[in-house]
C-alpha positions in Angstrom: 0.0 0.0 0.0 1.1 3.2 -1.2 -0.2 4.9 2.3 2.3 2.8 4.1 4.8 5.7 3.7 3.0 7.9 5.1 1.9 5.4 8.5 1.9 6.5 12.1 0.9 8.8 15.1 -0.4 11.9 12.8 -2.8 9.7 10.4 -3.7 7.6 12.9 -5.0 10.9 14.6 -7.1 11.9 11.4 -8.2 8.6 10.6 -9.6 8.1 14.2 -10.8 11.7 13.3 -12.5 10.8 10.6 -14.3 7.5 12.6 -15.1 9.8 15.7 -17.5 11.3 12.8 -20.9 10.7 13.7 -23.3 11.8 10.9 -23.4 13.5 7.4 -23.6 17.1 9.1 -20.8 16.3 11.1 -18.6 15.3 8.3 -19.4 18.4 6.4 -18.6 20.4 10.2 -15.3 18.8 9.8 -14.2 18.8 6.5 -15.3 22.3 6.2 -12.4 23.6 8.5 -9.7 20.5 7.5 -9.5 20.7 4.2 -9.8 23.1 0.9 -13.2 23.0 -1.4 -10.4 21.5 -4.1 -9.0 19.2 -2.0 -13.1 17.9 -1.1 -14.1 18.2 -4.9 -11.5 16.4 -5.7 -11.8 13.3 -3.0 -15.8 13.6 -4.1 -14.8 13.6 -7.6 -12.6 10.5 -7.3 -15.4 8.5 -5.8 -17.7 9.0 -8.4 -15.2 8.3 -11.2 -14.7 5.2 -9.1 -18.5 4.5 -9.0 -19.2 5.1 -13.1 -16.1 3.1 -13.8 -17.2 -0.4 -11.5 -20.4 0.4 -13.2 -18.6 0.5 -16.6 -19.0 3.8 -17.9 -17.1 5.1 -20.6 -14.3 7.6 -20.4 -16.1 10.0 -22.6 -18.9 9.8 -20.1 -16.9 10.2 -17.2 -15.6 13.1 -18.2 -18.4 14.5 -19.6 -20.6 14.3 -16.2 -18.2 14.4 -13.5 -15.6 17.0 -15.1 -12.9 15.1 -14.6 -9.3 14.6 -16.9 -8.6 11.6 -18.0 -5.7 11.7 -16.1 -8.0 11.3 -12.8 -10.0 8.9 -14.4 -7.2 6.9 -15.4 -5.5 7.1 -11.8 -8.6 6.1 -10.3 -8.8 3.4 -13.1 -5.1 2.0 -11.7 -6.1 2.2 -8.3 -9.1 -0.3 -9.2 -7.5 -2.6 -10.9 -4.0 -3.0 -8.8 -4.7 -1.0 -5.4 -6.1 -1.6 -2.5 -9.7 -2.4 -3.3 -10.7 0.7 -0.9 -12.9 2.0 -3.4 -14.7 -1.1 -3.7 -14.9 -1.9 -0.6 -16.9 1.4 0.2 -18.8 1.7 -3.3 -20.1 -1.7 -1.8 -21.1 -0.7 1.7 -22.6 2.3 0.6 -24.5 0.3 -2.4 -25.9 -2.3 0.3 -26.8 0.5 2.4 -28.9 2.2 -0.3 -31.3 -1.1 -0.4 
């Protein structure tokens, strides 16, 4: 895992951050002061390249509705196909929790 590097005390501290979260409002509460509206557009962005992608949209399409380069879509693509199946894993959770 690429994330590896980057292991220890100070992600550890914004990941259990990120799980104190208890609710939607809360998340945007939180991400409103930690990161930039670029740096949240484009984590947003990703996941819904991710989602049209595992549903097998086109590139053309992608870009087209989400705004994203192909250079996005295609990193997102990579991390698919040979990461860490993270964006599976919660495409999946979120799918089942839709039902």
């Amino acid at each position: 895992m690429q994330i590896d590097k980057l292991r220890g005390e100070q992600l550890d501290q914004l990941f259990d951050a990120i799980l104190s979260l208890k609710d939607r409002e809360e998340c945007y509460r939180f991400f409103d002061d930690i990161a930039t509206m670029s740096e949240i557009h484009a984590l947003s962005q990703r996941l819904q390249v991710a989602k049209m992608l595992m549903e097998g949209s086109t590139y053309n399409n992608i870009e087209k509705e989400t705004k994203a380069s192909t250079a996005t879509i295609s990193r997102v693509r990579r991390c698919i196909n040979y990461g860490s199946d993270g964006y599976k894993m919660v495409l999946d959770r979120v799918l089942e929790e839709e039902k």
